[in-house]
N, CA, C and O atoms as CSV, one atom per row, in Angstrom:
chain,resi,resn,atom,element,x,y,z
A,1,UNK,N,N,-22.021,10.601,11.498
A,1,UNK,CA,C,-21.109,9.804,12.299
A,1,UNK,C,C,-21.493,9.976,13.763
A,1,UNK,O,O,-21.689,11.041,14.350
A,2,UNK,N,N,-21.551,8.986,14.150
A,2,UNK,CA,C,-22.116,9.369,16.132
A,2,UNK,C,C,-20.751,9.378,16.913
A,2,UNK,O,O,-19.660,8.893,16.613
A,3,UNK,N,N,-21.055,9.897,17.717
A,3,UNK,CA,C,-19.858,10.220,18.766
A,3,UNK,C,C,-18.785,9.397,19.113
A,3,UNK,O,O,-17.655,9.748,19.451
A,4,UNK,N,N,-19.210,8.347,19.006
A,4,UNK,CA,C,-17.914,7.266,19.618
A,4,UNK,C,C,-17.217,7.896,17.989
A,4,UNK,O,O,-16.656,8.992,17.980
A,5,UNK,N,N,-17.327,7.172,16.866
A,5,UNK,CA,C,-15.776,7.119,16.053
A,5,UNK,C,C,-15.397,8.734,15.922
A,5,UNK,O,O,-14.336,9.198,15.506
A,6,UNK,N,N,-16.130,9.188,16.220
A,6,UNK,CA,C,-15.589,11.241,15.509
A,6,UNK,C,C,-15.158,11.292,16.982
A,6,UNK,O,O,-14.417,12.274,17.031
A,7,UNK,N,N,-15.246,10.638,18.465
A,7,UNK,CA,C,-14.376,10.828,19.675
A,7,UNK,C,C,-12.621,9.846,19.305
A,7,UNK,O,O,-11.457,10.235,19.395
A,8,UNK,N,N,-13.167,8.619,18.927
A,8,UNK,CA,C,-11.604,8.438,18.686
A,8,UNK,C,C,-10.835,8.720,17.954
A,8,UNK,O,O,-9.616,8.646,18.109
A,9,UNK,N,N,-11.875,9.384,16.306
A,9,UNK,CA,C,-10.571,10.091,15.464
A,9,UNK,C,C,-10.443,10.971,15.964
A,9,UNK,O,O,-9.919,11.424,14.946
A,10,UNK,N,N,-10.387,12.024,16.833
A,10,UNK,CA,C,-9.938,13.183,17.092
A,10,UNK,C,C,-8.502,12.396,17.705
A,10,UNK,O,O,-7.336,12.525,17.334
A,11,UNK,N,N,-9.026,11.632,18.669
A,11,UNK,CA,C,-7.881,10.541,19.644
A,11,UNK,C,C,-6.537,9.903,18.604
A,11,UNK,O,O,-5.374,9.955,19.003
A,12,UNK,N,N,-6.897,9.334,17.288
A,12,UNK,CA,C,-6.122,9.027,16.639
A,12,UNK,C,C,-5.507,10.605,15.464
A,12,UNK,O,O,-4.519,10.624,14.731
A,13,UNK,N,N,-6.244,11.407,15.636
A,13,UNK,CA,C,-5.732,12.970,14.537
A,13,UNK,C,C,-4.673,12.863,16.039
A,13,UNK,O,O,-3.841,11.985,15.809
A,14,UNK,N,N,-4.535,13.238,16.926
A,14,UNK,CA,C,-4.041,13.343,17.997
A,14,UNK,C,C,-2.262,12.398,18.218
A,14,UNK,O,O,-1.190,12.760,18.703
A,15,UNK,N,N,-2.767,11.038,17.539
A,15,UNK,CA,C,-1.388,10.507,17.890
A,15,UNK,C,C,-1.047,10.869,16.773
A,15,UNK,O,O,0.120,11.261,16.767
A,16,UNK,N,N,-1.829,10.942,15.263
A,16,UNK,CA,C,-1.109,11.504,14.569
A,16,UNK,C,C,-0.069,12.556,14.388
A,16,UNK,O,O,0.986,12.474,13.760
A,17,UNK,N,N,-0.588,13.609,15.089
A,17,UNK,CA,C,-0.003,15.312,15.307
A,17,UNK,C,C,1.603,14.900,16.753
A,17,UNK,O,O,2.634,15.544,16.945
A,18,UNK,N,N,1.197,13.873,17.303
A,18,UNK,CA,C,2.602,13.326,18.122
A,18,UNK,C,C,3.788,12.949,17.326
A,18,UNK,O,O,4.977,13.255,17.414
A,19,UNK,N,N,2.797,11.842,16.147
A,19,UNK,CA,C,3.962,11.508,15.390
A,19,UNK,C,C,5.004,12.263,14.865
A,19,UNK,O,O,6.231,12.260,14.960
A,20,UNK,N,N,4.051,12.991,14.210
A,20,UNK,CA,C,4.865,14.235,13.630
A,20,UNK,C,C,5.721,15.219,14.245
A,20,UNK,O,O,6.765,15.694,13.798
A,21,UNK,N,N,5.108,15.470,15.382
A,21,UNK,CA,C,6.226,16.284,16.523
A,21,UNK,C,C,7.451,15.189,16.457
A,21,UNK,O,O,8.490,15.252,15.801
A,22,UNK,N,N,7.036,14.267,17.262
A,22,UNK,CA,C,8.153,12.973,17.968
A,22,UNK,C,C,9.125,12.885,16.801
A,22,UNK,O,O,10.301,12.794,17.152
A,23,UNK,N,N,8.832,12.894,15.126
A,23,UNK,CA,C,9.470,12.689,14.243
A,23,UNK,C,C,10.350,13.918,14.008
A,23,UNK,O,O,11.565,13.863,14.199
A,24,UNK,N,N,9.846,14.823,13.668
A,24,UNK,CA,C,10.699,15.873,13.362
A,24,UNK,C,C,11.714,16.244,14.977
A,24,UNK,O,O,12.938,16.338,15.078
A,25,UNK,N,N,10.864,16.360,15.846
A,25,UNK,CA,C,11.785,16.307,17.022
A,25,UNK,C,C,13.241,15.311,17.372
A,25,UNK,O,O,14.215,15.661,18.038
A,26,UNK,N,N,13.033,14.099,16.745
A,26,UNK,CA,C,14.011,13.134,16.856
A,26,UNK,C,C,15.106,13.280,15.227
A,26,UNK,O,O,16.125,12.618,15.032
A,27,UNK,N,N,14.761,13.882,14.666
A,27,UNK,CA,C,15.601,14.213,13.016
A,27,UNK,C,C,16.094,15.363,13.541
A,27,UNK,O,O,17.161,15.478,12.939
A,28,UNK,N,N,15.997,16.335,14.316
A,28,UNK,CA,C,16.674,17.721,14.249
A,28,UNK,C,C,17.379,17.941,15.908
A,28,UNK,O,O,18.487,18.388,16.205
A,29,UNK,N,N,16.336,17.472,16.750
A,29,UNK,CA,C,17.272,17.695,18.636
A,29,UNK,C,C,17.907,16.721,19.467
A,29,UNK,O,O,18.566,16.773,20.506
A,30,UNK,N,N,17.328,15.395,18.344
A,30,UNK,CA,C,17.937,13.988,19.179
A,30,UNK,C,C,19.493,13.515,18.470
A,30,UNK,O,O,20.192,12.526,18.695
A,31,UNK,N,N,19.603,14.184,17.929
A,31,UNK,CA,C,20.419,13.747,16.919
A,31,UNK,C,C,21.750,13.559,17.489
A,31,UNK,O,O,22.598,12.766,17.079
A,32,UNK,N,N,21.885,14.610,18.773
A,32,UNK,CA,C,23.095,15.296,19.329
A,32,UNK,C,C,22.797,14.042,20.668
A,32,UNK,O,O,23.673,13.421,21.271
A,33,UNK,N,N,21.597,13.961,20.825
A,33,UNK,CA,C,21.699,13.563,22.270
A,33,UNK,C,C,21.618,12.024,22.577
A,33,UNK,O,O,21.872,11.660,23.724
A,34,UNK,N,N,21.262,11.058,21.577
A,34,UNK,CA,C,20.480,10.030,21.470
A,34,UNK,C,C,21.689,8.877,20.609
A,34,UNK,O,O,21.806,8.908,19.384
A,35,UNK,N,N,22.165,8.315,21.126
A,35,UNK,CA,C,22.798,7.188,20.411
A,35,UNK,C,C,22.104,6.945,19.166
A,35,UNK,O,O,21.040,7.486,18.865
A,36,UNK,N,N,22.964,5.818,18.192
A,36,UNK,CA,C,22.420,5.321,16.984
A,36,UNK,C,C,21.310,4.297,17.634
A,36,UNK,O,O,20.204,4.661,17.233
A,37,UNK,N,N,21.263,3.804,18.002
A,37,UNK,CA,C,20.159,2.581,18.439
A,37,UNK,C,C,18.812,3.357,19.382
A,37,UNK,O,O,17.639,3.138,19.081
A,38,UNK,N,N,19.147,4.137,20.367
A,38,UNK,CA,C,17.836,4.823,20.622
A,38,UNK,C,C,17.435,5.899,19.891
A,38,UNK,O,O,16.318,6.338,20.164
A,39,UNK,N,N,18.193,6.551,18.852
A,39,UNK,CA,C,17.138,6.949,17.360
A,39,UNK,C,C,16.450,6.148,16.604
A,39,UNK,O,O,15.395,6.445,16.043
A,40,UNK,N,N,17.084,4.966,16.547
A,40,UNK,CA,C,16.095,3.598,15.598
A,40,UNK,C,C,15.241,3.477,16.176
A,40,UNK,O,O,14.197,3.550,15.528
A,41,UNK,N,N,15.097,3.232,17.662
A,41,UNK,CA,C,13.700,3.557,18.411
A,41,UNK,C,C,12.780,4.401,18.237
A,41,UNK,O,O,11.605,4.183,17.945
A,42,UNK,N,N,13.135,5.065,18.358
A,42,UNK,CA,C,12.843,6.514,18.358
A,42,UNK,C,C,12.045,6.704,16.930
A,42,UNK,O,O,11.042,7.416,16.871
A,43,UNK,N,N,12.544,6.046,15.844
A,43,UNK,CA,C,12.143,6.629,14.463
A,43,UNK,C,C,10.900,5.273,14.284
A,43,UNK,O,O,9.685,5.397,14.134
A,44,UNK,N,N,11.487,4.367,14.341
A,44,UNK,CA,C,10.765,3.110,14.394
A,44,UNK,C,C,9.067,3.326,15.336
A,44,UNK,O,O,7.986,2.947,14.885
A,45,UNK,N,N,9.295,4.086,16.814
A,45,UNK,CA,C,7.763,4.054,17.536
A,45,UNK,C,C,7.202,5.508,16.140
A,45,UNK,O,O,6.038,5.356,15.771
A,46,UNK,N,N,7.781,6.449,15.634
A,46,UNK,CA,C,7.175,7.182,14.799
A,46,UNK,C,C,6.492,6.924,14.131
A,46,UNK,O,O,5.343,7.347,14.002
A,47,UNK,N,N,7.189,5.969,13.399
A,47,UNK,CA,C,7.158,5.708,12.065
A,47,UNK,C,C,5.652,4.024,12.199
A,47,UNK,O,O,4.808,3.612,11.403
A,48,UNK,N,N,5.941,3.725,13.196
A,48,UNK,CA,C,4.339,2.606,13.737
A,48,UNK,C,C,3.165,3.859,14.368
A,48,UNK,O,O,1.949,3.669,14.343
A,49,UNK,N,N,3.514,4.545,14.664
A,49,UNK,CA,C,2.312,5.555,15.441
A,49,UNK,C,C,1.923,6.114,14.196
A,49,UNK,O,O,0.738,5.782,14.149
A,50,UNK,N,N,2.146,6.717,13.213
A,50,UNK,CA,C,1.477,7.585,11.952
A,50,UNK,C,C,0.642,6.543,11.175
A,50,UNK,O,O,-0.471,6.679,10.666
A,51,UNK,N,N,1.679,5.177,11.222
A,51,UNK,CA,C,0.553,4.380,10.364
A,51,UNK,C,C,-0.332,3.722,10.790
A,51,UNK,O,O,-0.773,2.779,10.133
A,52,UNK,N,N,-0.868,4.081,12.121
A,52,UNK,CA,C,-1.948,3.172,12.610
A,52,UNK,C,C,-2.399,4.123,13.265
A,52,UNK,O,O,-2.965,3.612,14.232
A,53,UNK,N,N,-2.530,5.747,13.341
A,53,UNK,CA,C,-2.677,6.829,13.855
A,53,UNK,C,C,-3.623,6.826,12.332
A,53,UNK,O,O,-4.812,7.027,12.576
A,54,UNK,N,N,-3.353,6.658,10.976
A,54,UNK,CA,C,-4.152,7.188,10.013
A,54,UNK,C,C,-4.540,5.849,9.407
A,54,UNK,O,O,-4.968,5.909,8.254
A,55,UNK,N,N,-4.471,4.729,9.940
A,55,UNK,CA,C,-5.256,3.441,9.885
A,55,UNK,C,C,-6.651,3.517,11.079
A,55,UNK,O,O,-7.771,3.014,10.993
A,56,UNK,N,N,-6.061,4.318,12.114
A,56,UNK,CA,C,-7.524,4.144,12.740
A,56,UNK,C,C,-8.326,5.335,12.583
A,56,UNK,O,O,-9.369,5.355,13.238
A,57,UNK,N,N,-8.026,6.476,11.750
A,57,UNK,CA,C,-9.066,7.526,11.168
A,57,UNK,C,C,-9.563,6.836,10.136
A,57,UNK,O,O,-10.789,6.949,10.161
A,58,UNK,N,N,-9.139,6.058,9.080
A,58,UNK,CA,C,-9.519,5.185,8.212
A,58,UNK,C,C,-11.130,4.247,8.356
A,58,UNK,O,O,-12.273,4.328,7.906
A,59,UNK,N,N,-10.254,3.280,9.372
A,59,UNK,CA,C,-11.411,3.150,10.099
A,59,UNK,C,C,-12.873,3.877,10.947
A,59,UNK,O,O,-14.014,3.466,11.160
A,60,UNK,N,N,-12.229,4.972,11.224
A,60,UNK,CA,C,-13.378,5.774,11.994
A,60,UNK,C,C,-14.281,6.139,10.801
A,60,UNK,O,O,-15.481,5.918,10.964
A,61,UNK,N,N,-13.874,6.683,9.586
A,61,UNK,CA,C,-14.900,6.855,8.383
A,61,UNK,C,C,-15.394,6.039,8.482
A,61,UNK,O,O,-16.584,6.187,8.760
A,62,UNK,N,N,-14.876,4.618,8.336
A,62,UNK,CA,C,-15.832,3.177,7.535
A,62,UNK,C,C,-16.892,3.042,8.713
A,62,UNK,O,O,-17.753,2.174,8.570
A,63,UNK,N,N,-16.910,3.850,9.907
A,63,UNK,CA,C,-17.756,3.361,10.938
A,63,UNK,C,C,-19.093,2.279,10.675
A,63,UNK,O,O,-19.408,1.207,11.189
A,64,UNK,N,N,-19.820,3.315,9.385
A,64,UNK,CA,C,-21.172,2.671,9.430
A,64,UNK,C,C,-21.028,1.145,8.595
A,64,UNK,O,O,-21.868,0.266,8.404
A,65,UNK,N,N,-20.152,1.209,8.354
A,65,UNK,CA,C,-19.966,-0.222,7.032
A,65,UNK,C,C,-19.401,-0.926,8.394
A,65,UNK,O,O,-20.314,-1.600,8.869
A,66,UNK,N,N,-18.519,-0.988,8.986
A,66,UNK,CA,C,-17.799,-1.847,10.273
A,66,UNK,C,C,-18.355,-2.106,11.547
A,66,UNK,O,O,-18.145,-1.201,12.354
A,67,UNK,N,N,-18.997,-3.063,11.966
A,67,UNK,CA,C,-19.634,-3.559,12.910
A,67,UNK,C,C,-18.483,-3.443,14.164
A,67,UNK,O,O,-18.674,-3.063,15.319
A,68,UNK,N,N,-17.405,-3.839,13.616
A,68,UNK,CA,C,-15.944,-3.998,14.714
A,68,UNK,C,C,-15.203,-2.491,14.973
A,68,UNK,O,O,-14.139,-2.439,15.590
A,69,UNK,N,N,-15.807,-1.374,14.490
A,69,UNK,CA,C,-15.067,-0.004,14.269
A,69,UNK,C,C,-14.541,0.022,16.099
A,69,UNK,O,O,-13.431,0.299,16.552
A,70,UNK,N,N,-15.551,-0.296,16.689
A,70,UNK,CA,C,-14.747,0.104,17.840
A,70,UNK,C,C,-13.573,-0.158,18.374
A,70,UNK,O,O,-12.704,0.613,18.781
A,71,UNK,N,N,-13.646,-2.051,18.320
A,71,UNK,CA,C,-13.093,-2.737,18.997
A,71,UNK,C,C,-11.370,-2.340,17.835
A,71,UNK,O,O,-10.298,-2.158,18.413
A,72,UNK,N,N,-11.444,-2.295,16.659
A,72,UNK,CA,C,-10.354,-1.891,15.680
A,72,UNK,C,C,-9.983,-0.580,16.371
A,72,UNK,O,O,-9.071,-0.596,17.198
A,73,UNK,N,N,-10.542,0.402,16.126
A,73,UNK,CA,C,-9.716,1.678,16.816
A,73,UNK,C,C,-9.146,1.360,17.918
A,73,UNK,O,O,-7.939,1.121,17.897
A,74,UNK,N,N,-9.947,1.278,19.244
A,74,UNK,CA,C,-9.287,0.622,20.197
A,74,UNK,C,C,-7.777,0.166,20.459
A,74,UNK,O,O,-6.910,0.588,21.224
A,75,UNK,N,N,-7.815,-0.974,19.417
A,75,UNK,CA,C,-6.641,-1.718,19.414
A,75,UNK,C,C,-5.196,-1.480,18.615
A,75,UNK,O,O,-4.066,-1.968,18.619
A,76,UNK,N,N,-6.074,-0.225,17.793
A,76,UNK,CA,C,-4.952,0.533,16.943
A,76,UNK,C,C,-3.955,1.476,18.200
A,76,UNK,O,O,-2.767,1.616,18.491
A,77,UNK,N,N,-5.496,2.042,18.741
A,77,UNK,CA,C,-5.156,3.345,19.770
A,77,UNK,C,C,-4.041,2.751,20.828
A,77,UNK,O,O,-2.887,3.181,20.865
A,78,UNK,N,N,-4.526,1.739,21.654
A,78,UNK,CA,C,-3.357,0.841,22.797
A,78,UNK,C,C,-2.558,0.175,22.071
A,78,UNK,O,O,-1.853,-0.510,22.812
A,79,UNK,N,N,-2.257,-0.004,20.807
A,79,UNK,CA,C,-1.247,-0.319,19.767
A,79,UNK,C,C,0.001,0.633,20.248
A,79,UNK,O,O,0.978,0.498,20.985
A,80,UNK,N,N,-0.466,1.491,19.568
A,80,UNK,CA,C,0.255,3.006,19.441
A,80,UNK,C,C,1.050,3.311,20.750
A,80,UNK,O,O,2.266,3.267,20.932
A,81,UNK,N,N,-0.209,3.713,21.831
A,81,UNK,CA,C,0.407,3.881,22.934
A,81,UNK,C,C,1.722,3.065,23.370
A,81,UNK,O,O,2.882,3.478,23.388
A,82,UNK,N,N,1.317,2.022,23.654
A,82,UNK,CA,C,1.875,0.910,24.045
A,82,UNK,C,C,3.318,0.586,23.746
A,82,UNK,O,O,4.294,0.702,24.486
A,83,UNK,N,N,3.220,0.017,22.102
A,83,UNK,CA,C,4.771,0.118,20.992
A,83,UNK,C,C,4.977,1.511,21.134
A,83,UNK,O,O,5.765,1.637,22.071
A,84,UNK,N,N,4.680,2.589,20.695
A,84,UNK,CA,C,5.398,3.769,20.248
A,84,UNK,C,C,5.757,4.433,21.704
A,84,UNK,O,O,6.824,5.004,21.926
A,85,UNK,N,N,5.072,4.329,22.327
A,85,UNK,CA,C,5.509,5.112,23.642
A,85,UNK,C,C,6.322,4.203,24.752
A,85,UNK,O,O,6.831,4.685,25.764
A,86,UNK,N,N,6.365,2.521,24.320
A,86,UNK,CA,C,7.468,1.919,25.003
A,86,UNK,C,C,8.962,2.219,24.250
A,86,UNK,O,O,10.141,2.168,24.599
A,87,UNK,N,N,8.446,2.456,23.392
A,87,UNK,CA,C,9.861,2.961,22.389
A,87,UNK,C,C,10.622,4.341,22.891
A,87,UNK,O,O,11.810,4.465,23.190
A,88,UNK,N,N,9.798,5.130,22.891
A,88,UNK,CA,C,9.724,6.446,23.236
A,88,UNK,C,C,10.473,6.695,24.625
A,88,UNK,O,O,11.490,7.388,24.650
A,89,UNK,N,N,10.071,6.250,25.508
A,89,UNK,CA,C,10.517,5.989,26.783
A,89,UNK,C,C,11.995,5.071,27.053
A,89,UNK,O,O,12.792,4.992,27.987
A,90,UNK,N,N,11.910,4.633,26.108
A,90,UNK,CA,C,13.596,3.449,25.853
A,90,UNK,C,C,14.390,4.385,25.844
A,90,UNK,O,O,15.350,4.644,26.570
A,91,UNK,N,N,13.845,5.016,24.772
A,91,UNK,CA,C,15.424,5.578,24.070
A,91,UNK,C,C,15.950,6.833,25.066
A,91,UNK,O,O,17.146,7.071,25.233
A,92,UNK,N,N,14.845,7.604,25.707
A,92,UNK,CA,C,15.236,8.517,26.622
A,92,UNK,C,C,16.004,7.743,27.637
A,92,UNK,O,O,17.230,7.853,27.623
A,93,UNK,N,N,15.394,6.924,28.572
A,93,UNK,CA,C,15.658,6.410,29.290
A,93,UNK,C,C,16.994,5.409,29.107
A,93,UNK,O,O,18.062,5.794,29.583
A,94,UNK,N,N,16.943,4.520,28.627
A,94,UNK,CA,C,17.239,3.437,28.605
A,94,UNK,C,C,17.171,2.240,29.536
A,94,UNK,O,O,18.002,1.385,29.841
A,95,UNK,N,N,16.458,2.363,29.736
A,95,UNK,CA,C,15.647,1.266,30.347
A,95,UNK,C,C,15.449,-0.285,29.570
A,95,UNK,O,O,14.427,-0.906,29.861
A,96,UNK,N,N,16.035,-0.658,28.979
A,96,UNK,CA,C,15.683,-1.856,28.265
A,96,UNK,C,C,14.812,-2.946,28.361
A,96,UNK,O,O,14.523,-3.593,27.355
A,97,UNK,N,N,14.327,-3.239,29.555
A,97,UNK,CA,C,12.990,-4.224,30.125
A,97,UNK,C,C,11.903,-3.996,29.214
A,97,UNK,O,O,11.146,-4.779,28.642
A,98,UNK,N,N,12.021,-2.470,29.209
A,98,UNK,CA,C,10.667,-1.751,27.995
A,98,UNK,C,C,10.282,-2.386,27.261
A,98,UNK,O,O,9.074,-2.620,27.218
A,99,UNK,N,N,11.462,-3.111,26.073
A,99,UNK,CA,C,11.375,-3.683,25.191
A,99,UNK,C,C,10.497,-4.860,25.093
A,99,UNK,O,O,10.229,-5.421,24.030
A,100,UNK,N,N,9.943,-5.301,26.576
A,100,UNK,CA,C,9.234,-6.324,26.533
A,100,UNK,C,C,7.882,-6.172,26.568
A,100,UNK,O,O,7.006,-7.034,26.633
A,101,UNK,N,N,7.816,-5.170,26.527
A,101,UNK,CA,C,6.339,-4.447,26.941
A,101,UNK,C,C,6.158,-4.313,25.028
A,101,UNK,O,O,5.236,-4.845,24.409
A,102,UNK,N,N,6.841,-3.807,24.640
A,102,UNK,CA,C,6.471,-3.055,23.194
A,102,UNK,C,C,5.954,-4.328,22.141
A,102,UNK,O,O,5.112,-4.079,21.278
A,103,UNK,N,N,6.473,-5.561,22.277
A,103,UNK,CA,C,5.279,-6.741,21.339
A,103,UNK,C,C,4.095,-6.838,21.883
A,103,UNK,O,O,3.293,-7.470,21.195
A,104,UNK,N,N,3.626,-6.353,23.075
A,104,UNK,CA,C,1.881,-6.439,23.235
A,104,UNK,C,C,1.498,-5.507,22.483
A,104,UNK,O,O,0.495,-5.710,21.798
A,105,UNK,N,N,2.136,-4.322,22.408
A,105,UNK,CA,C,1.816,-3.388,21.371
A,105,UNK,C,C,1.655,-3.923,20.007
A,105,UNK,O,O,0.722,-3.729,19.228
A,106,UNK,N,N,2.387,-4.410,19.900
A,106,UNK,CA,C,2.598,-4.898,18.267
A,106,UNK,C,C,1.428,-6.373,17.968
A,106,UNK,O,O,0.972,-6.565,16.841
A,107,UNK,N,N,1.203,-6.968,18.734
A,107,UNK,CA,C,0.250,-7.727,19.344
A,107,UNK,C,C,-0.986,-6.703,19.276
A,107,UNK,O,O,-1.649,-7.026,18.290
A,108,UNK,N,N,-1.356,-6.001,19.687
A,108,UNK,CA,C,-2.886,-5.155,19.587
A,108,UNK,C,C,-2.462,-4.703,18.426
A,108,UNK,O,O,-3.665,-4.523,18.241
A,109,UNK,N,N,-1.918,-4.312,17.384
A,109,UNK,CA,C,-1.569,-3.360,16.331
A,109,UNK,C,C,-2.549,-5.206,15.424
A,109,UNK,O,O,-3.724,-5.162,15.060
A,110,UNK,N,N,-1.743,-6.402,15.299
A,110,UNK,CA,C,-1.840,-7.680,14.707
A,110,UNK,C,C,-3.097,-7.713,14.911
A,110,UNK,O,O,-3.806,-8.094,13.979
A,111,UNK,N,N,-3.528,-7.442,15.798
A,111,UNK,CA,C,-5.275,-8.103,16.101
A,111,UNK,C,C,-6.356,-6.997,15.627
A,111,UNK,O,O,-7.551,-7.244,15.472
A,112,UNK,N,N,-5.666,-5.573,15.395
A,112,UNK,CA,C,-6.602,-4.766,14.946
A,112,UNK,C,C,-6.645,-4.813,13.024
A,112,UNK,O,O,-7.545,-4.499,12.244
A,113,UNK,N,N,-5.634,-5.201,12.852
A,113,UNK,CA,C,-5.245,-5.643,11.300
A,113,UNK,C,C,-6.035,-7.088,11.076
A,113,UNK,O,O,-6.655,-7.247,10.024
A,114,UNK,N,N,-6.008,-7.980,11.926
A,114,UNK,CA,C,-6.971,-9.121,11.722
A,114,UNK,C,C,-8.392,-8.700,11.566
A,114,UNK,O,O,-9.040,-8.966,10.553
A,115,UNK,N,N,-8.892,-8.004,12.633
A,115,UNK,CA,C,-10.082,-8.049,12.818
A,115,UNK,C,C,-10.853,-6.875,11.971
A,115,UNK,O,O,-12.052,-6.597,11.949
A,116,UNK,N,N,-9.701,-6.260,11.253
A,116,UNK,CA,C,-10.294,-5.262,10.194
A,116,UNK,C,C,-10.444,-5.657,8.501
A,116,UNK,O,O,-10.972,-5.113,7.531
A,117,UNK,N,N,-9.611,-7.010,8.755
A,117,UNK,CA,C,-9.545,-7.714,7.493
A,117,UNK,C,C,-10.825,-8.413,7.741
A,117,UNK,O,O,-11.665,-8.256,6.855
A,118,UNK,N,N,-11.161,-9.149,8.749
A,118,UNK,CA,C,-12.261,-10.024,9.458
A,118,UNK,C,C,-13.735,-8.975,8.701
A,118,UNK,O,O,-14.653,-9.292,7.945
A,119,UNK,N,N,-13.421,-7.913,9.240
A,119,UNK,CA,C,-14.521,-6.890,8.915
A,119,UNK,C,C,-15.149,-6.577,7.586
A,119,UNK,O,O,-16.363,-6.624,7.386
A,120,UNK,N,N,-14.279,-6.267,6.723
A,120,UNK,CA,C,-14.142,-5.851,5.522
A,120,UNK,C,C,-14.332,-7.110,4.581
A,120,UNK,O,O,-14.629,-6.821,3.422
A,121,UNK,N,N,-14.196,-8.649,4.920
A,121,UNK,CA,C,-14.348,-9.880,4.364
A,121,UNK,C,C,-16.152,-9.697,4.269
A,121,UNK,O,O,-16.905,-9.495,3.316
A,122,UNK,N,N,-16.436,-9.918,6.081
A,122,UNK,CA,C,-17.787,-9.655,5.927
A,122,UNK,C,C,-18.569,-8.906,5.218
A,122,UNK,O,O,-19.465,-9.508,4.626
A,123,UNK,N,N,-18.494,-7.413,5.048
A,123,UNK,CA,C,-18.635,-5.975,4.398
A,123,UNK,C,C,-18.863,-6.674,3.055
A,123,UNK,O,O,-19.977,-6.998,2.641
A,124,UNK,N,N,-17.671,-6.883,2.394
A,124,UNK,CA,C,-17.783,-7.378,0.893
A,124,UNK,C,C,-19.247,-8.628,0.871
A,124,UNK,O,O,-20.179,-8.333,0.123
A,125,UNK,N,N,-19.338,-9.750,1.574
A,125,UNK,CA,C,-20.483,-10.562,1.384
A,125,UNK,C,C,-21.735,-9.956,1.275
A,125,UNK,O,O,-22.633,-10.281,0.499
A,126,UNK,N,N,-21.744,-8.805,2.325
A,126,UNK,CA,C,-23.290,-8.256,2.420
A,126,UNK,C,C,-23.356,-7.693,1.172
A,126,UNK,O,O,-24.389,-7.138,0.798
């Protein structure tokens, strides 16, 4: 594996190991502090960060079969950020504008799911 995908799975093992904090952290200390609606946040950016946290290690294996590995991680990675940590920032905050920020997220999450289906279409022809 060459450096770029074994640099972004570490990057995506990484949001993974957040998720898991952010999750168990929001089930056991938010519980007291956090309204019902900024825990749905809260569980909701988790619960999108793990599965595209171990969608883009996924991808980082398939490197040599995926011509698009980059541009897919990438878009998983500013996925993540983006949705889960506009989420993240809501619910502490409450800031609600956030919320408008978090469909570009979900928007890069759509285009890395396209373009990995895109990938894998090709993959199968060769």
């Amino acid at each position: 594996m060459s450096s770029f995908p074994a640099k972004w799975a570490s990057l995506m093992a990484l949001q993974g190991f957040i998720s898991v904090g952010a999750g168990a952290f929001g089930a056991h200390a938010l519980t007291k502090i956090l309204d019902e609606k900024a825990l749905s946040w809260w569980h909701t950016g988790s619960q999108y960060l793990i599965y595209h946290a171990l969608a883009g290690l996924i991808v980082a294996a398939l490197a040599t079969y995926l011509p698009a590995c980059k541009k897919i991680i990438a878009l998983f990675f500013i996925g993540n950020t983006i949705f889960a940590g506009s989420l993240y920032v809501m619910a502490f905050s409450g800031v609600l504008w956030l919320g408008a920020i978090t469909p570009i997220g979900g928007a890069c999450y759509l285009l890395g799911w396209l373009l990995l289906t895109k990938s894998l279409w090709q993959w199968q022809k060769t």
